[in-house]
C-alpha positions, 0 to 999 in steps of 0.5 A: 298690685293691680290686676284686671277684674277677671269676670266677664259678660260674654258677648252675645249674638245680635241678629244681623250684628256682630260681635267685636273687640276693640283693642286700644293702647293703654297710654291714653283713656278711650277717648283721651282726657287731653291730647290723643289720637289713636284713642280717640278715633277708637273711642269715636269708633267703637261708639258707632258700632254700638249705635249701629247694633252691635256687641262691641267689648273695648279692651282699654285703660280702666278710666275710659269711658263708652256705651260698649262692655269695657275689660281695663287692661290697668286702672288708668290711662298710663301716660297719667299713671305716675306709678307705671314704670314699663309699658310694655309689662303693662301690655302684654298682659293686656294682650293676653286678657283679649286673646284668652277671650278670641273665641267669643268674637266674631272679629278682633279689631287691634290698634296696638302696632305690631305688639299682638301679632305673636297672639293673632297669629295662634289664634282661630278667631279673625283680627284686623289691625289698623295702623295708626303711626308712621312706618317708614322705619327700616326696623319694621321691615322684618316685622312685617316679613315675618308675620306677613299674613296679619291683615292690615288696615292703612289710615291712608294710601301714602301709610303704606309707601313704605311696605307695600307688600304687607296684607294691607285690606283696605284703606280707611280714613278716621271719621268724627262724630257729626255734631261732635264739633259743630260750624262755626264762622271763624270771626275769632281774627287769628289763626291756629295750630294745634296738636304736638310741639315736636320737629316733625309738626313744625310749629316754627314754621306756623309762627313765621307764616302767622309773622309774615302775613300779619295775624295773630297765632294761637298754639294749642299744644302739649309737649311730650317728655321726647320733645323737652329739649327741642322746645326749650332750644328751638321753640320757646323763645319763639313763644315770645313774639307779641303776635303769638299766644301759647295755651298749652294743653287744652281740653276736648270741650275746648276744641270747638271754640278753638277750633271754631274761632280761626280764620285758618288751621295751620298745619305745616308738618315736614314729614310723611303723617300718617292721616292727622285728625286736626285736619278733619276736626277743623273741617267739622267746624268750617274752618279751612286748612293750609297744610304743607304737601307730606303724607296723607295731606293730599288725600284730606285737603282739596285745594281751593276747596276746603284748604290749601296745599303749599310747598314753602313758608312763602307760598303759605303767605299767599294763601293766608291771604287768599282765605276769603276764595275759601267757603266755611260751608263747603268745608263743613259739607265735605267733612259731612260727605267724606269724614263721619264717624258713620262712614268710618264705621261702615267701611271698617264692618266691609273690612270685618266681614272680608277677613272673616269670610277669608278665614272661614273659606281658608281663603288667602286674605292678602292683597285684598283690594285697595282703600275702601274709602 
């Protein structure tokens, strides 16, 4: 049986730099090998705080990899792991391994849900969680009423609709990395979808809007164990239209020519995402975004300017064919000004310090004020 190496360099004090913990699932390595957002934006975070001077240790599946001080809560990314039966075994003593260490930092940042809150909640060292997933589930709402004092942060305004009074810090959009996924000027004749086939995503919908306007579609997709039924009933026969191309699963190092090839990131969701990365990932590379209005949508595309906001597949027809009102560059520019990693990290180091401060003053953090981004 595996079990976690248990010596540890203990983090150190840095002149004006803080000392930080960075708490990440085990499903995916940090960053992910394939699909994976929530690993990522850790990964593209943590990297960050290192280069802004900070002693960061990241708390994450053994096979990640990252310029901070690594602790593997398992020898490999869980979702590759054949051998992992539970999950959750595997994360509660994950857990325990960061919160046996809390006195050695300064803040523990925790991207785990709910999971460590029975551990947050006994211990003297200031956390913050972010929450990466949706939360309008009834069953939530006693989670949150019970540990209502945990601080949060929301990945954008509309995450929070469903619990309104939870201790929400602040609001902090994912940033990338800058020259992670450079300009490019979209001559690849087609449009494209990428991410998750499952019913939320709505693929279906970006095979009819690429029919109807008369372009190519190419879909990068995984399809989670969840979803087996649902692509086999509802998708795959769709997958056999002669306008539509299906690449599976691709890698990080074949995002950008994907990405950057497109004419246009179809991005036809139907139900409140919480922030969605593609978005951000094609405005890196120019490409503009024609995204249904639902969740954070609205507070990531501007309509006109680097996208458009539809509410029907015919309304998207329309806007497939007015892509040339749409400047590549001012896409680019808009992802430089609002969703670098830099910015990322810069915003989440105002929420640290204003947990920490809270804690040391014996001050009520709850209700803090609204997004910092």
């Amino acid at each position: 049986m595996w079990s976690p190496d248990t010596g540890f360099d203990w983090p150190r004090r840095v002149r004006g730099g803080l000392r930080i913990a960075q708490v990440a699932p085990l499903y995916e390595s940090v960053p992910p090998k394939l699909y994976g957002g929530t690993e990522r934006v850790v990964s593209y975070l943590t990297e960050e705080l290192v280069s802004m001077g900070h002693d960061v240790t990241l708390f994450a599946s053994g096979d990640s990899r990252t310029r901070a001080r690594l602790v593997p809560g398992s020898p490999r990314a869980l979702r590759l792991d054949g051998s992992c039966a539970d999950p959750l075994a595997r994360h509660i003593v994950h857990l325990e391994h960061v919160f046996e260490r809390a006195p050695n930092f300064d803040v523990i940042h925790l991207h785990t849900d709910y999971l460590h809150y029975p551990f947050a909640r006994r211990t003297g060292t200031p956390s913050l969680t972010t929450l990466h997933g949706r939360l309008d589930l009834p069953d939530l709402v006693p989670v949150y009423r019970e540990y209502e004092e945990m601080p949060l942060s929301s990945i954008s305004d509309s995450q929070r609709a469903p619990l309104p009074h939870a201790n929400w810090q602040g609001t902090v959009h994912h940033g990338l990395p800058r020259d992670l996924l450079p300009f490019a000027p979209g001559d690849g004749g087609y449009l494209a979808f990428l991410g998750r086939i499952s019913p939320e995503k709505r693929v279906d919908r970006a095979i009819e809007i690429a029919r109807r306007a008369g372009w190519p579609l190419r879909i990068a997709a995984k399809v989670d164990r969840a979803d087996t039924d649902y692509f086999d009933r509802e998708i795959r026969r769709l997958l056999l239209q002669p306008h539509v191309e299906f690449l599976g699963e691709i890698t990080e190092h074949e995002k950008p020519d994907f990405i950057g090839g497109a004419a246009a990131l179809l991005f036809p969701i139907d139900w409140p995402e919480p922030f969605g990365l593609v978005m951000i990932e094609a405005m890196s590379c120019g490409t503009p975004v024609l995204a249904f209005r639902a969740g954070s949508v609205e507070e990531i595309v501007e309509d006109g300017v680097n996208g458009w906001i539809v509410d029907t597949i015919h309304d998207a027809v329309r806007a497939v064919e007015n892509l040339d009102r749409i400047d590549r560059t001012v896409c680019r520019q808009r992802f430089e000004q609002r969703f670098t990693s830099r910015r990322m990290a810069l915003d989440y180091l105002k929420l640290y310090r204003r947990v920490a401060e809270s804690r040391e003053s014996g001050g009520d953090s709850r209700q803090a004020e609204g997004a910092t981004s």
